[in-house]
C-alpha positions as semicolon CSV with decimal commas, in nm:
position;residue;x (nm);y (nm);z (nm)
1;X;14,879;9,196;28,600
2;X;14,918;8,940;28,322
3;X;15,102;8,613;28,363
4;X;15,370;8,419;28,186
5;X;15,422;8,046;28,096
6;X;15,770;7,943;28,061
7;X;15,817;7,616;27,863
8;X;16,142;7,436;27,846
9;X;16,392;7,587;28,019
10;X;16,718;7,460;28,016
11;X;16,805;7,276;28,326
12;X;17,140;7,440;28,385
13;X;16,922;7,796;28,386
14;X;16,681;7,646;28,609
15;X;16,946;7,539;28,886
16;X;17,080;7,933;28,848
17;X;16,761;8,104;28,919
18;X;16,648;7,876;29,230
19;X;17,017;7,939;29,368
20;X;16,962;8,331;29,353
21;X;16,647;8,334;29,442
22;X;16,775;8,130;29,783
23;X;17,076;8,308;29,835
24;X;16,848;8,621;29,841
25;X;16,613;8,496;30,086
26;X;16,317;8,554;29,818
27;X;16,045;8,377;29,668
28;X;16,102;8,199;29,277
29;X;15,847;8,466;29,117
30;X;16,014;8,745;29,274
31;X;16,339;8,626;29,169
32;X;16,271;8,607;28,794
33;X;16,092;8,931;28,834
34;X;16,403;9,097;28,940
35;X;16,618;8,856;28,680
36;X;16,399;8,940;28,430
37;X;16,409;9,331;28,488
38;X;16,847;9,327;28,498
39;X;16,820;9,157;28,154
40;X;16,580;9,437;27,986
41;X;16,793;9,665;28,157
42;X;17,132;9,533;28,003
43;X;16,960;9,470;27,659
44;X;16,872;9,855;27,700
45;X;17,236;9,902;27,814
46;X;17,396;9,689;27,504
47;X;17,167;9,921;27,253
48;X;17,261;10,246;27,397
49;X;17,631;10,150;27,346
50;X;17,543;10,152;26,944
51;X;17,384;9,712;26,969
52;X;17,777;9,556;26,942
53;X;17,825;9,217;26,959
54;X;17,767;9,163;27,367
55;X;18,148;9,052;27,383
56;X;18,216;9,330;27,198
57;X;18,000;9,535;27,456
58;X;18,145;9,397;27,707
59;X;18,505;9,485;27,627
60;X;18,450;9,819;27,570
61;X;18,264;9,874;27,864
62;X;18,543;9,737;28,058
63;X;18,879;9,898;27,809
64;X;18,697;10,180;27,724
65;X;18,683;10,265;27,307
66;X;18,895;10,490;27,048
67;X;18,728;10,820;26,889
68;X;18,808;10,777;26,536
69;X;19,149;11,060;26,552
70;X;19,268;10,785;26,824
71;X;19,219;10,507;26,616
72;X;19,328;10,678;26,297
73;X;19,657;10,783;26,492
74;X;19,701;10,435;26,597
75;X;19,689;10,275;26,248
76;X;19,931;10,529;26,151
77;X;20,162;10,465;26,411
78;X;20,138;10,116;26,324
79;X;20,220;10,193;25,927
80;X;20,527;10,368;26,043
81;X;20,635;10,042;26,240
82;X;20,573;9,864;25,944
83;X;20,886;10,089;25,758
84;X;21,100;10,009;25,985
85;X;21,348;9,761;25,840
């Protein structure tokens, strides 16, 4: 199996990934393993949802999103507010 060299990683970061891999009782490299493997998986998450913004991503994973009739219905809806004296 090859092997990685991480250079300058941000202290902060560094703190994070010792705390997990204590809190779950498992050695560094197996930590960052696992840490590493969640992050491909998100990325591969964030690109299946059509690559938003991860905010973005993140919103409309947790509100849900419009099909374009919804959306057009909304803007409409708002238009007709906008009438209204």
């Amino acid at each position: 199996m090859p092997d990685f060299l991480l250079r300058n990683i941000d202290e902060r970061l560094a703190i994070r990934i010792k705390e997990y891999a204590r809190e779950k009782e498992r050695p560094l490299n197996e930590a960052l393993l696992t840490l590493l493997a969640r992050g491909l998986e998100a990325e591969a998450t964030h690109a299946a949802m059509g690559g938003t913004r991860a905010i973005e991503g993140e919103m409309r994973t947790l509100g849900g999103s419009w099909s374009g009739d919804e959306a057009s219905a909304f803007q409409e809806a708002l238009r007709a507010l906008e009438r209204i004296p």
